[in-house]
C-alpha positions in Angstrom: -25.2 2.0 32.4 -23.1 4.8 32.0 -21.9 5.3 28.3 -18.2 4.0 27.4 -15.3 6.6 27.4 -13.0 7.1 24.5 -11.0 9.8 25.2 -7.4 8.7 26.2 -8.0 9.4 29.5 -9.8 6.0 29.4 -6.5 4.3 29.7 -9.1 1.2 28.2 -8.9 3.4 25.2 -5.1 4.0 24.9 -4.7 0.3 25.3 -7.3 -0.6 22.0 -5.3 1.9 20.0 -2.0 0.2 20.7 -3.0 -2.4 20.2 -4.4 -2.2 16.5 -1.2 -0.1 16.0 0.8 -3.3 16.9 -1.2 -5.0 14.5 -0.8 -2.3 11.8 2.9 -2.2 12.4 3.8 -5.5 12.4 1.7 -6.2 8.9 3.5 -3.6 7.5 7.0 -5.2 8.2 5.8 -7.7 6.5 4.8 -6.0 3.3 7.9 -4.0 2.7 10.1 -6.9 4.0 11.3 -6.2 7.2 9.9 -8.8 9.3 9.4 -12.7 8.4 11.3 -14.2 5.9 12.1 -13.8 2.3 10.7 -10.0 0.4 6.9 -8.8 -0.6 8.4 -6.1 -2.7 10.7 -7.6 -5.6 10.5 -6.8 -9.0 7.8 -8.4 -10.5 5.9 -9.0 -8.0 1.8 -8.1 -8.8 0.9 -5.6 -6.8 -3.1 -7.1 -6.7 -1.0 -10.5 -5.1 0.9 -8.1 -2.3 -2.5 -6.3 -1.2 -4.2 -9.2 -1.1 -1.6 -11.2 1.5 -1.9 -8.0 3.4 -5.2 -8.1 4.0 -5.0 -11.7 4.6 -2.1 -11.1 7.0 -4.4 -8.4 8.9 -7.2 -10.4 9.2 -5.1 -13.5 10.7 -3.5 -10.7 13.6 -7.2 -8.9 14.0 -8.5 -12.9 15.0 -6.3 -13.3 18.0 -6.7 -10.4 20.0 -10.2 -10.0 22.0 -11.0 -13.2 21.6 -14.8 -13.6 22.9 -15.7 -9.6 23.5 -18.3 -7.9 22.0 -16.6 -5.3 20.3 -16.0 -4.6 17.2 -12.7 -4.8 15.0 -11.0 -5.2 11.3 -9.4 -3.3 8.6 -9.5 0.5 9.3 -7.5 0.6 5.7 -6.9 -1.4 2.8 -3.3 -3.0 1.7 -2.6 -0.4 -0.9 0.5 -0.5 -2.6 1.3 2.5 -4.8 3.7 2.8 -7.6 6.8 5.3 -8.1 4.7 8.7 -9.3 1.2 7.6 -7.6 0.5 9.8 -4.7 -3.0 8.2 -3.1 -3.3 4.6 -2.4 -3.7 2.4 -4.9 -5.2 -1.3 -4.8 -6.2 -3.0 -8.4 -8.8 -5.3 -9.3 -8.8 -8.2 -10.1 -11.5 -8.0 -12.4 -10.0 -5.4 -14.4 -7.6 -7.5 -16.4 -4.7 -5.2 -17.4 -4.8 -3.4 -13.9 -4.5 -6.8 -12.1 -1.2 -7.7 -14.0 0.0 -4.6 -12.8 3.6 -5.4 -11.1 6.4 -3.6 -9.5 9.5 -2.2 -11.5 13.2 -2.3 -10.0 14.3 0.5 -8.0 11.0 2.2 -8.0 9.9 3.9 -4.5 6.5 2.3 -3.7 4.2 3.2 -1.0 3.1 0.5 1.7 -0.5 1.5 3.4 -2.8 -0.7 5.8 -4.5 -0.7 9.3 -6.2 -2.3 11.7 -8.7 -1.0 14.1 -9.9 -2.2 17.9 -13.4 -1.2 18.7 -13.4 1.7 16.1 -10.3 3.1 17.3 -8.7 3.1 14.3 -4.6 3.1 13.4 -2.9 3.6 9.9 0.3 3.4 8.6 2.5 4.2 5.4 6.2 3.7 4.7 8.1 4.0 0.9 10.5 1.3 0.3 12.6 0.6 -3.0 12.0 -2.2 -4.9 14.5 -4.8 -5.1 15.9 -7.2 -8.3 16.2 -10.1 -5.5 16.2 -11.3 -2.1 19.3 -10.5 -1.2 21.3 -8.1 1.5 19.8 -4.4 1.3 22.8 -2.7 -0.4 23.8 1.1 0.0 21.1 3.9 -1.1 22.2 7.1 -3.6 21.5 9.4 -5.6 17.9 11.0 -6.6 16.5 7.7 -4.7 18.7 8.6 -1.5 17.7 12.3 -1.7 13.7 11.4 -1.9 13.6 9.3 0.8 16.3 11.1 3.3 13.6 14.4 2.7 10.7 12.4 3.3 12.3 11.2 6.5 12.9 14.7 8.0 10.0 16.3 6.7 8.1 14.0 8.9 10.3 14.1 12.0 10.3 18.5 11.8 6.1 17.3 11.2 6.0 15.4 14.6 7.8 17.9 16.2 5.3 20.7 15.3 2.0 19.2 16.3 3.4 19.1 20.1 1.7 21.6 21.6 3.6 24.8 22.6 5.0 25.0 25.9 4.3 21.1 26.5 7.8 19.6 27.0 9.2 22.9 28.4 11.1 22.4 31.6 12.6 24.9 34.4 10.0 26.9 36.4 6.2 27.5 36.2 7.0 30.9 35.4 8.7 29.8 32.2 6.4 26.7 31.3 3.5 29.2 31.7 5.8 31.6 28.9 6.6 29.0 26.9 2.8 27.4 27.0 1.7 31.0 26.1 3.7 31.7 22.4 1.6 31.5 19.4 1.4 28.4 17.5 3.4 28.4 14.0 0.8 29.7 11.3 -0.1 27.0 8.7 2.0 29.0 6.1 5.1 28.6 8.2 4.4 24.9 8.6 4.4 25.0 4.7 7.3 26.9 4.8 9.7 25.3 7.1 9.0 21.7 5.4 9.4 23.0 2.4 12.6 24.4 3.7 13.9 20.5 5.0 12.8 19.2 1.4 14.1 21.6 -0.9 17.9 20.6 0.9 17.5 17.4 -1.0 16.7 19.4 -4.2 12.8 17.6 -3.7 9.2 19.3 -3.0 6.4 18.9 -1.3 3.6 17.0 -2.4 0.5 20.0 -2.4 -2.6 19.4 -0.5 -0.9 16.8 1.6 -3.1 16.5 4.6 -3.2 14.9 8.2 -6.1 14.3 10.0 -7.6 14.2 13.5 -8.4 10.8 14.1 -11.6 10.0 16.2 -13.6 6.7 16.7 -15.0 5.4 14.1 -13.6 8.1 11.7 -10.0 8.7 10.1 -11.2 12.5 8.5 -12.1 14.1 12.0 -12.8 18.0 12.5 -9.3 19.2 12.5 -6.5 18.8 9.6 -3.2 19.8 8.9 -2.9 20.6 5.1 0.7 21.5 3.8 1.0 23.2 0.6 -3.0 23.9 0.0 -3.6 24.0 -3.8 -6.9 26.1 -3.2 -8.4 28.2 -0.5 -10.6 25.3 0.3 -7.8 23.1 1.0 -6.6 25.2 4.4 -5.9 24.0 7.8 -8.8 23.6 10.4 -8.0 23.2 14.1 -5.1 22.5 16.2 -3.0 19.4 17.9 -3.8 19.5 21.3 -3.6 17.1 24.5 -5.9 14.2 23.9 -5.9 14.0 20.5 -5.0 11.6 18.3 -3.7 12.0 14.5 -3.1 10.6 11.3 -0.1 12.5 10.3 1.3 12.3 6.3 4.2 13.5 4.6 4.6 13.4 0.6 7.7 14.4 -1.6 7.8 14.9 -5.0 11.6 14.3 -7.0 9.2 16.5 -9.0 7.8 20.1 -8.9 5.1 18.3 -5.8 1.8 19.2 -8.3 -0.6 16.5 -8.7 -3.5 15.5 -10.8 -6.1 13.2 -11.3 -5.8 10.0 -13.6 -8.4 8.3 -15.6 -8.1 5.0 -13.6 -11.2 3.3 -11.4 -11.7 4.5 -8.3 -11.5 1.2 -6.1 -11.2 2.9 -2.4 -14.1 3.9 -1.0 -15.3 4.5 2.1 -19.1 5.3 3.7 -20.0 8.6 4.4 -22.4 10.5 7.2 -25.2 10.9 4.0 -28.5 8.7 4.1 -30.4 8.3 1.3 -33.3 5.3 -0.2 -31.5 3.7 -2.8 -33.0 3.1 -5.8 -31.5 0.0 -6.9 -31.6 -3.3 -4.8 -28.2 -4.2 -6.6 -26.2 -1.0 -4.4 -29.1 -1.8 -0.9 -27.1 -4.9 -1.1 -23.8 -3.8 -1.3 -24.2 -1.1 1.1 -25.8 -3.3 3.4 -22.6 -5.4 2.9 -20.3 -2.3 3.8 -21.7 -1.2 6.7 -21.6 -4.8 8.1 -17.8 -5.3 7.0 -16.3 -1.8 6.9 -18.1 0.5 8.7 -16.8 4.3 8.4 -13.7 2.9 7.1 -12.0 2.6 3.8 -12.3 -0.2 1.7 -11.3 -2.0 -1.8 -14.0 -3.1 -3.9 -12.0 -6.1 -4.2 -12.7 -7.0 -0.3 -16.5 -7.4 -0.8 -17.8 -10.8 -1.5 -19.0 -10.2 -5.6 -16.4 -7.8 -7.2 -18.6 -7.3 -10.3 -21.7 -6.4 -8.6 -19.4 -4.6 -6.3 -18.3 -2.3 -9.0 -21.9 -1.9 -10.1 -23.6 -1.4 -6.9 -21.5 1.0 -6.2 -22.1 3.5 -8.6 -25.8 4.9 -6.9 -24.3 4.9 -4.0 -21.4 7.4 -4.7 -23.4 9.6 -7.1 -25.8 9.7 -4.1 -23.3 10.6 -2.0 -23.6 7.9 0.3 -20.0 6.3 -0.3 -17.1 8.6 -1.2 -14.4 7.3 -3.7 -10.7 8.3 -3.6 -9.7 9.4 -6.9 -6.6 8.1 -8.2 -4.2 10.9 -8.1 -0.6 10.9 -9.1 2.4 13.3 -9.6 2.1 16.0 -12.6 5.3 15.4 -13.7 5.3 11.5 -13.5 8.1 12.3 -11.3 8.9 9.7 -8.3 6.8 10.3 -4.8 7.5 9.4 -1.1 4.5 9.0 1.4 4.6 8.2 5.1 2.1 8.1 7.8 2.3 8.1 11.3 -0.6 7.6 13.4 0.1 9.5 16.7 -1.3 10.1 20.4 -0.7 13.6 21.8 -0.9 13.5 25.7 0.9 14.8 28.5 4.6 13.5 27.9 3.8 15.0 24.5 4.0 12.4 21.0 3.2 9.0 21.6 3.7 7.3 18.0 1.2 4.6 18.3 1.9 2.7 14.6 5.1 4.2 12.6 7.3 3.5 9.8 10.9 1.9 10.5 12.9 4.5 11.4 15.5 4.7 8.1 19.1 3.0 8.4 21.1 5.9 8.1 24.1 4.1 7.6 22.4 3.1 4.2 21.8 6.1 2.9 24.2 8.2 1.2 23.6 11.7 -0.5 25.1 14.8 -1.2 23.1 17.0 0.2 21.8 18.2 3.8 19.9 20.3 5.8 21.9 23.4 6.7 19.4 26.0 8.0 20.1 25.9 12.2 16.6 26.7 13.8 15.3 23.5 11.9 18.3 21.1 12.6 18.1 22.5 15.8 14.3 21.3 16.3 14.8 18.1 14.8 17.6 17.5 17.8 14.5 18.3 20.2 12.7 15.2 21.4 9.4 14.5 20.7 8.4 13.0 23.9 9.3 13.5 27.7 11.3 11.2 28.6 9.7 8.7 31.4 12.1 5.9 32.8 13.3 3.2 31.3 12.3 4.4 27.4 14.8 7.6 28.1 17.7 5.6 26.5 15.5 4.9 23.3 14.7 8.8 23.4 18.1 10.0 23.8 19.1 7.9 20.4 16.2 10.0 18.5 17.8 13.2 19.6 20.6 12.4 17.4 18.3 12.3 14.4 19.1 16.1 13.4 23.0 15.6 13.9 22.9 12.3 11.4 21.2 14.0 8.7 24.9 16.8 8.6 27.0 13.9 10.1 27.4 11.6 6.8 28.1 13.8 4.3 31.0 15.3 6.1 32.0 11.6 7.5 32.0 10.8 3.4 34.1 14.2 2.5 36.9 12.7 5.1 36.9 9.3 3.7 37.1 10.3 0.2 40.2 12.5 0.9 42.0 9.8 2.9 41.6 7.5 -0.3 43.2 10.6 -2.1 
């Protein structure tokens, strides 16, 4: 029997990662409120409460697709719902007491993260919202809030754009595709560089060490990343985007100066690493045994496992062994509001396929007084990030306007407030 495929040529493959990024998507509407009725994300709401209907939510979706096969499938990440200044996920016990009362504040920019994976081909997904006083109409968007998420937005679209590989949606002769397929990759610095350039327009900075990741079966932290704004020399970019491949992409802003640090706070994400070891304890056998059988590779909360408080002791050996890794909980320096998005993309031959996305923002929402004004960057941001292939070249078109929106409003808002003059 000849060993199963899961490159994307395997257009079985292509098909398991869409859908688990249907899955993913569709959750997250949920959670921030855009699908399904009445809002997740009010003030007051407990944030323990929202992750666990997510997960809930995920596992009710996972249950009706491959129905009867013998592969595998589940959570590939956690509901995580972060607060304004928290940059990593962040998913409380409810064990811990004062941590499990833990509930959102009005206005605040929280981030949204979950995912489901098909047969260890994993998706995951991240949007910011602002938390609402009700459930009524979403109302117009300014100041500092505006500016943090507006950034955010086009940081991420420039981002997209620069993991297509050069040359790839070049058209006119083979003479010029072959030119175009030929010119040097930006350097990572310049990446750096030109994103910082789109978020310091809306007076903002990027988040340091933000990283994307190659994703691969059965692993979200593949051998290539993208990291923006390294804090160390350890922290640098390994690999390139390239046909076939498909990524985890992030983007974090920071209202702030974009410096983090780590918070005394229990680690409660975890995930299994490549380590063995004999375990001392049958207390963490148990639990890993557990982990392996629910989770494999993939993240997890402590609170998904079936005993919380052995959980929480079991896995103690375990991570000082090295055998689970724990995600820190890490927020801004300054206590200073952060925006996160991830976009879990495919990179083939019509160039960026975004499997599971955040919403597109409603410009028309969003009012600031600031923009991007440096040309070869709004000029990229007008570029597609796919070929366009039939039917779906309308919906591509509409993207290409992206760039012009972002310079549009704020002289659309000039006009109007002289007319009222």
């Amino acid at each position: 029997m000849l060993p199963v495929d899961y490159t994307l040529k395997n257009p079985d493959t292509l098909t398991k990662y869409k859908t688990a990024a249907q899955i993913s998507h569709k959750v997250l509407e949920a959670v921030t409120g855009m699908m399904f009725f009445g809002r997740w994300c009010v003030e007051g709401a407990k944030i323990l409460s929202i992750c666990q209907r997510g997960d809930k939510l995920l596992e009710d979706e996972i249950a009706k697709v491959y129905k009867g096969k013998k592969i595998s499938k589940g959570i590939s990440h956690p509901t995580t719902v972060s607060p304004s200044s928290y940059v990593t996920p962040y998913t409380p016990l409810s064990t811990d007491l004062e941590e499990a009362a833990a509930a959102l504040k009005a206005n605040e920019p929280v981030k949204i993260q979950l995912g489901a994976q098909i047969d260890g081909l994993g998706t995951i997904v991240c949007d910011t919202v602002l938390v609402k006083t009700d459930k009524g109409q979403d109302g117009e968007v300014s100041g500092r809030e505006a500016d943090l998420l507006l950034a955010t937005y086009y940081a991420n679209e420039l981002l997209l754009r620069l993991m297509i590989p050069p040359g790839l949606l070049t058209s006119g002769t083979e003479e010029e595709k072959k030119k175009a397929a030929a010119e040097k990759r930006p350097t990572p610095t310049k990446i750096s560089q030109m994103i910082e350039t789109v978020v310091k327009s809306y007076d903002c900075n990027l988040v340091e060490g933000t990283t994307s990741w190659l994703f691969e079966r059965n692993e979200i932290e593949g051998k290539k990343k993208i990291v923006l704004n390294p804090p160390d020399k350890e922290g640098k970019t390994e690999g390139a985007p390239e046909i076939g491949d498909v990524w985890g992409v992030e983007m974090g802003v920071s209202l702030g100066a974009g410096k983090v640090k780590t918070i005394d706070q229990r680690p409660t994400l975890h995930r299994r690493t490549a380590i063995t070891y004999q375990l001392k304890r049958p207390s963490s056998r148990q639990i890993l045994s557990e982990i392996v059988k629910k989770f494999g590779n993939f993240p997890f909360s402590l609170r998904q496992l079936d005993d919380e408080r052995a959980a929480k002791v079991g896995v103690v050996e375990c991570v000082r062994s090295n055998v689970l890794r724990q995600y820190e909980v890490v927020t801004d320096k300054d206590n200073a509001a952060v925006a996160r998005l991830l976009t879990t993309i495919a990179i083939t031959k019509n160039g960026v396929v975004r499997l599971g996305a955040p919403p597109a923002l409603d410009m028309s929402r969003f009012k600031s007084d600031k923009k991007i004004t440096d040309e070869q960057i709004l000029k990229m941001l007008e570029q597609p990030t796919a070929r366009s292939t039939g039917a779906k070249g309308k919906n591509k078109k509409k993207k290409k306007k992206a760039a012009k929106k972002a310079t549009e409003d704020e002289d659309e808002d000039e006009e109007e407030s002289s007319e009222e003059e």
